[in-house]
C-alpha positions as CSV (number, residue, x, y, z in Angstrom):
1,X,195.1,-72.4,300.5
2,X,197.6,-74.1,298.7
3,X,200.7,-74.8,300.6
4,X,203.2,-71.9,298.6
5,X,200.5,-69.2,299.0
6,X,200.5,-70.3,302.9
7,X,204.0,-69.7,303.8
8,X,204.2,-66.6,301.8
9,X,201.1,-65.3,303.7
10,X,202.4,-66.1,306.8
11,X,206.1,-64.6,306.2
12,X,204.1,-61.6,304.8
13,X,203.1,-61.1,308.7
14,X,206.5,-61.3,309.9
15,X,207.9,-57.5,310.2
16,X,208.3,-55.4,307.4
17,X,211.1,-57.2,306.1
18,X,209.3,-60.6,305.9
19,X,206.7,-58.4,303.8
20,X,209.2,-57.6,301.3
21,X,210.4,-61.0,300.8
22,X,206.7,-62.2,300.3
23,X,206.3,-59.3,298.1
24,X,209.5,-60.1,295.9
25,X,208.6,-64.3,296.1
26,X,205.4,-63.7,295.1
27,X,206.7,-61.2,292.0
28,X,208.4,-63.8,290.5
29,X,205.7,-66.8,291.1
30,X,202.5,-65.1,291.9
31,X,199.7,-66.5,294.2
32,X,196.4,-65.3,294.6
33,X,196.5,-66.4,298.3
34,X,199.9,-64.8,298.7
35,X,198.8,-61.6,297.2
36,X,195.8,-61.1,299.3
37,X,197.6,-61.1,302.5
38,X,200.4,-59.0,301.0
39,X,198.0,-56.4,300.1
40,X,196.4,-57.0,304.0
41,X,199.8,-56.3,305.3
42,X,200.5,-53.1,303.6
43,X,197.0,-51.9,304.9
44,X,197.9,-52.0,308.6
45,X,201.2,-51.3,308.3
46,X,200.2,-47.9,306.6
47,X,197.1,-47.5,309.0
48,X,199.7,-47.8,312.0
49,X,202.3,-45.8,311.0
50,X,199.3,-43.4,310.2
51,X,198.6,-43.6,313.9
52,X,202.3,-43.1,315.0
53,X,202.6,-40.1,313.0
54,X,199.2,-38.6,314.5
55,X,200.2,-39.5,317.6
56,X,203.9,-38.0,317.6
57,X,202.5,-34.6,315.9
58,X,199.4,-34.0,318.5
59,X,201.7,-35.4,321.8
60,X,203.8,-32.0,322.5
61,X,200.2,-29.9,322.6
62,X,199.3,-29.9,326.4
63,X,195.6,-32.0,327.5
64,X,194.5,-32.1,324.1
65,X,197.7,-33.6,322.7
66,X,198.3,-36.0,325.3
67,X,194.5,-37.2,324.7
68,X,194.9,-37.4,321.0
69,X,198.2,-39.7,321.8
70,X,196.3,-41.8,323.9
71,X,193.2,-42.3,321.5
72,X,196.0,-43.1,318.9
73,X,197.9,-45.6,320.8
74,X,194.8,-47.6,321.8
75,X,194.0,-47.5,318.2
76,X,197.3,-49.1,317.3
77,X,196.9,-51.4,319.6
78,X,193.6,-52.2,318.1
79,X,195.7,-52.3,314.5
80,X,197.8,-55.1,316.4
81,X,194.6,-57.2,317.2
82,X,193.7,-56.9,313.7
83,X,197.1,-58.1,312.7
84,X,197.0,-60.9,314.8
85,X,193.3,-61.7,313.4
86,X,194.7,-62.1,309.5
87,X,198.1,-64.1,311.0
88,X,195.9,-66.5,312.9
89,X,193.2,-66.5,309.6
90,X,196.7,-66.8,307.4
91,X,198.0,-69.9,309.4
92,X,194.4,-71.8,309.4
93,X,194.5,-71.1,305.4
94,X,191.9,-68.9,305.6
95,X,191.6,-65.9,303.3
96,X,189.7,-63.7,305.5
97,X,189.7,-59.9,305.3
98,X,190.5,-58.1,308.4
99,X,187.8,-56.7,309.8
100,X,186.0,-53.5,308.7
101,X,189.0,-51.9,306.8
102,X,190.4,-55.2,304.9
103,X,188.0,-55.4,302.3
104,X,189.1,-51.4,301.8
105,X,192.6,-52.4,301.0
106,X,191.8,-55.3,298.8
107,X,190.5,-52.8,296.5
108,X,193.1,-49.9,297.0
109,X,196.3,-52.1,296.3
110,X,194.4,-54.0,293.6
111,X,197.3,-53.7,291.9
112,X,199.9,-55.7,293.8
């Protein structure tokens, strides 16, 4: 991975704000390597706010609710291993997918 593509990637994992500024670096000056961690990014940041939002609508039922919130919240905590699979694969300079659903977002934000 070449060395521009690296630090983008990397700052791309850094809060939703380092995401932007990848996204806007890389706009100007694109990078394959850069890209495909950008689009990685706005994968589990959609799937965990996904699971917030599930999790905040299902928590005010009684038993059911509060079971549904918990499945959720072990699920984004699975989102934050996954995270921590492509920052790790990112830093190393590896363009890994993350697993099971990364390959998914390659092809739904194609685009970016």
């Amino acid at each position: 991975m070449q060395e521009p593509g690296k630090t983008r990637a990397i700052i791309a994992h850094i809060t939703l704000i380092g995401w932007i500024i990848a996204l806007v670096q890389n706009n100007s000056d694109k990078n394959d390597d850069a890209s495909f961690y950008i689009r990685q990014m706005l994968g589990l940041f959609i799937l965990a706010i996904g699971f917030q939002i599930i999790g905040t609508i299902f928590v005010f039922i009684p038993i059911l609710g509060w079971m549904i919130s918990m499945i959720t919240m072990l699920a984004s905590f699975g989102v934050v291993g996954l995270w921590v699979y492509s920052l790790i694969s990112a830093i190393n300079g590896k363009k890994e997918p993350t697993p099971f659903i990364g390959g998914h977002f390659q092809k739904w934000f194609a685009s970016m």
